[in-house]
C-alpha positions in Angstrom: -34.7 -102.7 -46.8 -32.6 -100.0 -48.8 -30.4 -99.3 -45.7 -29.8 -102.5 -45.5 -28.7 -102.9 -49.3 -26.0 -99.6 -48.2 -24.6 -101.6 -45.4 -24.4 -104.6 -47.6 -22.6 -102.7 -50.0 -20.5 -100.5 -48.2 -19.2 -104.0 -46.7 -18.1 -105.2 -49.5 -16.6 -102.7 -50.5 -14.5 -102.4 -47.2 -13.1 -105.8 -47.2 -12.0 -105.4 -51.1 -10.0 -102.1 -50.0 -8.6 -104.6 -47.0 -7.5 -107.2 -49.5 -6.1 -104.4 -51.7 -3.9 -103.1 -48.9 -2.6 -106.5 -48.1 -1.5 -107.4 -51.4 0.1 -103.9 -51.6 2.1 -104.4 -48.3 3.1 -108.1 -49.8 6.8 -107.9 -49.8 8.2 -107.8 -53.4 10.9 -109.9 -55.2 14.4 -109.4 -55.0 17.1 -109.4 -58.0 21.1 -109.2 -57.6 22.4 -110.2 -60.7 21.5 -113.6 -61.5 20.1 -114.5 -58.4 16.7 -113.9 -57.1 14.2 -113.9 -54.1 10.6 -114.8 -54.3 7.7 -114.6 -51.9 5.6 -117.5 -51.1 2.8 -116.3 -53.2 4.9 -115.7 -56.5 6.3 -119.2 -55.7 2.7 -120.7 -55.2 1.4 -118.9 -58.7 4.2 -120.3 -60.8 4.2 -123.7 -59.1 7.8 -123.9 -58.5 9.3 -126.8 -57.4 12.8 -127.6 -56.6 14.8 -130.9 -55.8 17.8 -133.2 -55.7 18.5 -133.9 -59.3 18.0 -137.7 -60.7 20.7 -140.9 -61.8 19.2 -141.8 -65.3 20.4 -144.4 -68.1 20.6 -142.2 -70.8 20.9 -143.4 -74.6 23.3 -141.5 -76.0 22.9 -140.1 -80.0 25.5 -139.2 -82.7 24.6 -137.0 -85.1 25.7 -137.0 -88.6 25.5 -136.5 -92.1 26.2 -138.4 -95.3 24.3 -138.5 -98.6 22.8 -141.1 -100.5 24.7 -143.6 -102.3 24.9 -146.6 -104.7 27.5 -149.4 -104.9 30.1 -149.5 -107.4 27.9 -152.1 -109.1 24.9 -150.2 -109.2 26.3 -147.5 -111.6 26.8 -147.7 -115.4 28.8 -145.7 -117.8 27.8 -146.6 -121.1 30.2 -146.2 -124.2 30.5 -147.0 -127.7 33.2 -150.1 -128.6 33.7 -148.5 -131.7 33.5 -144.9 -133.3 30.5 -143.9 -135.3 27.5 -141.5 -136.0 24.6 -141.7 -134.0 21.8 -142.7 -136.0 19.0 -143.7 -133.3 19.1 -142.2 -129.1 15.8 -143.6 -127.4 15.5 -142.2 -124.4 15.9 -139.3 -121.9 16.9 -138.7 -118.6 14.7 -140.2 -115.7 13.4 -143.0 -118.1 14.1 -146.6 -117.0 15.8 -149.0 -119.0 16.6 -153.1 -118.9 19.5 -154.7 -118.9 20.2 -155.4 -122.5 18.0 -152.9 -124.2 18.7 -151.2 -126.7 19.9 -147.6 -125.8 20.8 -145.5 -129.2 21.7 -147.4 -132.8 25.5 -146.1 -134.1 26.5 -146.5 -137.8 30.7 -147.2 -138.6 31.5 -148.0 -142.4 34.3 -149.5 -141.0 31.9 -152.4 -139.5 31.5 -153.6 -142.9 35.1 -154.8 -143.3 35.1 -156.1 -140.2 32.8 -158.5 -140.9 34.3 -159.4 -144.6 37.4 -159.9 -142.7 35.7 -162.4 -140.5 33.8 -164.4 -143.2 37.2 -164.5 -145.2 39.1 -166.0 -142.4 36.3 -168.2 -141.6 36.2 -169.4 -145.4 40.0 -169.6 -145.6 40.4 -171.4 -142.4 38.1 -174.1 -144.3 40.6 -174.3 -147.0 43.5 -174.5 -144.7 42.1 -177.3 -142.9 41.6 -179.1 -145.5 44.8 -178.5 -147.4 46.8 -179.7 -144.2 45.1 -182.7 -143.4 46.0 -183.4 -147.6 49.5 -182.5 -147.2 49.5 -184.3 -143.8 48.3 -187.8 -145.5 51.2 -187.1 -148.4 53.3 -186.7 -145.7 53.0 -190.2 -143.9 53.1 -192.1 -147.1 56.5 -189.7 -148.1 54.9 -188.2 -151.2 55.2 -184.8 -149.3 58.4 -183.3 -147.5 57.6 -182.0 -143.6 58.1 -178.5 -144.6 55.1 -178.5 -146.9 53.5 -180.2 -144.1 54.6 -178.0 -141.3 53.5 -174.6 -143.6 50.2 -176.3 -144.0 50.0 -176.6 -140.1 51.2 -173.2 -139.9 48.3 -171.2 -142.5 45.8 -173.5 -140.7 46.3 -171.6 -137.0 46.9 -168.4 -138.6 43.1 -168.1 -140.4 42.2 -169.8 -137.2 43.5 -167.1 -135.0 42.6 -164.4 -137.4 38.7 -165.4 -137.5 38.4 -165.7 -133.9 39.9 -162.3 -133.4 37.7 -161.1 -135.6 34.5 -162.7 -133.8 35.6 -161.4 -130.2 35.6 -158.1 -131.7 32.0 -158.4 -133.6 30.4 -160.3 -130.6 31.9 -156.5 -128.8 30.1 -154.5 -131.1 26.7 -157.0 -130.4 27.4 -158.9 -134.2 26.7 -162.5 -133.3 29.6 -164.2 -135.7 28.0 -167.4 -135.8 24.4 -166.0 -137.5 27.1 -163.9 -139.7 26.7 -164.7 -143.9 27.2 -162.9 -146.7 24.0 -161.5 -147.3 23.2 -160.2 -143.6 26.2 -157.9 -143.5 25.4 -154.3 -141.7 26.9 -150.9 -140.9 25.4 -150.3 -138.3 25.2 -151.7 -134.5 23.3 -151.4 -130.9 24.6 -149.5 -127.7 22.7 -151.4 -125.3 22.5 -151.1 -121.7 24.7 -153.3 -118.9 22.2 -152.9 -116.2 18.5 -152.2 -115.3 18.6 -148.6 -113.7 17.0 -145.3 -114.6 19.1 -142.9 -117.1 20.7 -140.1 -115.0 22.6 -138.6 -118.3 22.5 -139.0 -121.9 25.5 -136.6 -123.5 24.8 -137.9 -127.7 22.6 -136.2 -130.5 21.4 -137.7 -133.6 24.3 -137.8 -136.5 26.9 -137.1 -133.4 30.3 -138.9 -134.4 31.2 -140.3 -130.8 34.7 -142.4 -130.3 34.8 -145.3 -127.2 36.4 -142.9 -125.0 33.0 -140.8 -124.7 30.7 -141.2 -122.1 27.3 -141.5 -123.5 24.7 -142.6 -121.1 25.0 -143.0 -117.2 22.2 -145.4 -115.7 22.1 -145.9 -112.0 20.3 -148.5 -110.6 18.4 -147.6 -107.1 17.4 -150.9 -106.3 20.5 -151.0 -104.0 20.1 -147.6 -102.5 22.0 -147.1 -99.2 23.3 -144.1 -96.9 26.7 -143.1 -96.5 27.6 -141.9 -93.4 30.8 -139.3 -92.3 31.7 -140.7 -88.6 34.7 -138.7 -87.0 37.3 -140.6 -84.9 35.7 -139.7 -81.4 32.5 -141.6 -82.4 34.0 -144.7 -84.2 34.5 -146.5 -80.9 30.6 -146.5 -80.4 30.0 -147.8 -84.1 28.7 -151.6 -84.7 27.4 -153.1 -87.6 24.0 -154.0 -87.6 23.0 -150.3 -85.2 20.0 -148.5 -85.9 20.3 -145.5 -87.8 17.3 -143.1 -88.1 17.8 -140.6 -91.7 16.0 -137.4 -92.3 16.6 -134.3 -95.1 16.8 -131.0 -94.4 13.6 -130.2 -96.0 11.1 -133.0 -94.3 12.8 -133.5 -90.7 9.6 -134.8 -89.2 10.4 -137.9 -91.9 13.0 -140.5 -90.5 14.2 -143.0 -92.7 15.2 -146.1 -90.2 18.5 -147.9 -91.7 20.9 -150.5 -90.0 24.7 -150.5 -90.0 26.4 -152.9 -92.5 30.0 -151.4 -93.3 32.0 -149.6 -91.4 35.5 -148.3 -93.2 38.4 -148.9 -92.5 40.6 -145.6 -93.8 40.7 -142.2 -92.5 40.2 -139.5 -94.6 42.3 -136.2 -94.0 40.0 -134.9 -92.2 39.9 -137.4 -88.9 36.7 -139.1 -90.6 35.5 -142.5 -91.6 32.5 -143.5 -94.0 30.0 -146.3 -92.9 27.5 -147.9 -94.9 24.1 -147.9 -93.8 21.2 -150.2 -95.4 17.7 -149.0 -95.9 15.3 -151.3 -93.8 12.7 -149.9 -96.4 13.7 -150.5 -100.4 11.1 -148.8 -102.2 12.4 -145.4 -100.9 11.9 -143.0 -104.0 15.1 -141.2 -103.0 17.7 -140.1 -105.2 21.5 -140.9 -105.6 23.3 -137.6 -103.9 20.7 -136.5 -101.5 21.9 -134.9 -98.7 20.9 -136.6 -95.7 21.2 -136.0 -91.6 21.2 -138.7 -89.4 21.2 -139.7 -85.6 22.7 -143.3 -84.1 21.7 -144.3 -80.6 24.7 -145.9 -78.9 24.9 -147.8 -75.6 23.0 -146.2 -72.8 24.9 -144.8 -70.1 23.6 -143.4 -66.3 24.3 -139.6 -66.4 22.4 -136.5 -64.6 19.5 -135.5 -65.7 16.8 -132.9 -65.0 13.2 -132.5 -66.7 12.9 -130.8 -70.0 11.3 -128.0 -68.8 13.4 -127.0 -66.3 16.3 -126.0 -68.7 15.7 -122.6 -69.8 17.6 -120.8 -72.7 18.6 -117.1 -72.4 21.0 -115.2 -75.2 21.2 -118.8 -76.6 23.0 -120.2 -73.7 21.2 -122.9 -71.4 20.8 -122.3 -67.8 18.7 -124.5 -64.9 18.1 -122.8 -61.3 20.2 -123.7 -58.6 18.1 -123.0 -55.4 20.9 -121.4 -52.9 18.2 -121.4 -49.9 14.5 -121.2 -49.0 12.9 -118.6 -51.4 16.3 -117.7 -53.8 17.2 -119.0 -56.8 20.5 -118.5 -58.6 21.4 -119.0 -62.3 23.1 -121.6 -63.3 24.6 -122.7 -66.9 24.8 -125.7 -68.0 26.4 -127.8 -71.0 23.7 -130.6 -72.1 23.4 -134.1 -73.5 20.9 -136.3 -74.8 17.4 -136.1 -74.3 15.6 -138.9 -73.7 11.5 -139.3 -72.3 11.3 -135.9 -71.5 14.6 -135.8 -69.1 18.1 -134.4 -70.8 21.5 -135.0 -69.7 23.5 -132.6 -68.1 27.3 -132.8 -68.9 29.2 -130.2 -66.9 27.1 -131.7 -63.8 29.6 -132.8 -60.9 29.9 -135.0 -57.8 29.7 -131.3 -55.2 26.4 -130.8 -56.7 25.1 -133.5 -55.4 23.6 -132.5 -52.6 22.0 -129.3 -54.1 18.8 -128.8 -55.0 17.4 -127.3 -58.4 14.4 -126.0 -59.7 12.3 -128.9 -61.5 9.3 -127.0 -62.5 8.6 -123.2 -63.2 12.1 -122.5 -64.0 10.4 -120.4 -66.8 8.5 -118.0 -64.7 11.6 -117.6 -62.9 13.6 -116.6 -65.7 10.6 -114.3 -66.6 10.9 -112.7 -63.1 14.7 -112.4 -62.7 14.9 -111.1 -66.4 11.9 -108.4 -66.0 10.6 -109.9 -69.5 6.7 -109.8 -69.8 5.5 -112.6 -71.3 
């Protein structure tokens, strides 16, 4: 029984030295230069595969960039009609405000005359009236010349003109004139707010003197948020309104914001480059004015090259796919590409005398592994 278990193993261990001696004598790859030879085992392992290359309709993408944006009507500068002294500032940056409400409370002595001037006129304009239409009735029964008539006519208009003047510039500093009496007369009056919006700025202090030509708050409204889009002249032609536009920042790629086409300009700038407007399909985006955003457009699909994903291989950041010259050896080759689409990518520099050639499809990587010397 024990010789038995020697024979066994001496057996054994004669046919592992015989497979040992055949895998020694297999013949080993051959490199020149980009090129290289494999033997039909290395070519088995890998699972390399290599054929005619494919016709594809291929959706072609523009990249670009823009930021975000808000129309003309969406933004606010607020100033003061009048100088004063800030009395009353309500709010802070970020905080959202009506349209209408009341943003900071401004005092201006000089109000105070205003408003005597009005309620003068207004009280004069009363006499006037009623002095022409006297002078007016002397004058049809003769008892009054025309002149006196005519001067009448003439001081009627002139309190007339001066109190409503006076009201425009009241109802611009938010006085109604028409509630205006003697005994509600004020110094002070309300800077309120044009549109509903948040408050990007606020540049006042309490007891600040400010004059109209300061600008006191900014308030932008991001209801109407949209993207604004740099196209350059070699991508206009594939531009229509209403495309699909797929937004993302630099700091969350993996987020797309989907937006359609709904302007598309009509001036270059200097540098070759048009802006389009792009509309959110979503509008409760918590995005903010002047984010930087990156974008891609698919245009019309067009049949190009292509050749699996995995068979392009990068090597000192240049792109490469195999050629295979004959049976066994595999050469090298670089390639420009496209878009990528359901795991195929175009290839660009890809010509008609290539046509009948065949390239590796699969274990391009183990290749490059091989030909390179690189362990992985």
């Amino acid at each position: 029984m024990i010789n038995k278990s020697i024979v066994f193993l001496f057996t054994i261990l004669f046919i592992s030295s015989c497979s040992k001696k055949e895998e020694s004598k297999a013949e080993p790859s051959t490199i020149n230069g980009n090129q290289i030879t494999l033997t039909d085992l290395q070519i088995k392992n890998a699972g390399i595969e290599a054929k005619n290359l494919d016709e594809k309709d291929v959706a072609n993408k523009i990249t670009l960039n823009g930021q975000i944006d808000v129309p003309p009507q969406g933004m606010a500068s607020v100033s003061a009609p009048s100088g004063g002294y800030v009395r009353v500032s309500r709010f802070m940056p970020g905080n959202y405000v009506q349209k209408g409400q009341t943003l900071a409370t401004l005092e201006n002595p000089e109000l105070v005359q205003l408003q005597q001037d009005y309620l003068l006129a207004k009280s004069n304009l009363t006499y006037a009236n009623q002095d022409y239409a006297r002078q007016k009735d002397l004058n049809q029964s003769k008892a009054s010349s025309d002149k006196v008539t005519q001067k009448a006519y003439n001081e009627a208009q002139n309190q007339n003109i001066m109190m409503k003047g006076t009201a425009q510039k009241l109802a611009a500093l938010g006085i109604n004139p028409n509630s205006l009496n003697a005994n509600n007369i004020r110094r002070e009056f309300a800077l309120v707010s044009p549109i509903s919006g948040y408050i990007s700025a606020v540049n006042i202090n309490i007891g600040q003197y400010v004059s109209p030509v300061d600008k006191l708050f900014e308030i932008v409204n991001t209801s109407d948020l949209h993207l604004a889009l740099k196209v350059f002249e070699k991508d206009l032609t594939k531009i229509k309104v209403g495309q699909k536009v797929f937004a993302y920042t630099n700091q969350n790629p993996e987020k797309k914001y989907e937006a359609r086409v709904f302007i598309i300009g009509k001036d270059f700038t200097p540098d070759r480059s048009v802006l389009i407007h792009c509309h959110f399909v979503d509008n409760s985006l918590s995005l903010l004015p002047g984010t930087f955003m990156n974008a891609e457009m698919e245009t019309e699909s067009q049949e190009g090259t292509v050749i699996s994903d995995d068979a392009i291989v990068t090597w000192e950041a240049k792109q490469y796919i195999f050629e295979e010259i004959k049976p066994k050896t595999y050469k090298m080759f670089p390639v420009k590409i496209g878009n990528s689409e359901n795991g195929f990518t175009e290839l660009l520099n890809y010509n008609d005398e290539f046509k009948n050639k065949r390239f590796v499809t699969k274990g391009a990587y183990q290749i490059l592994m091989s030909l390179k010397n690189v362990e992985e």
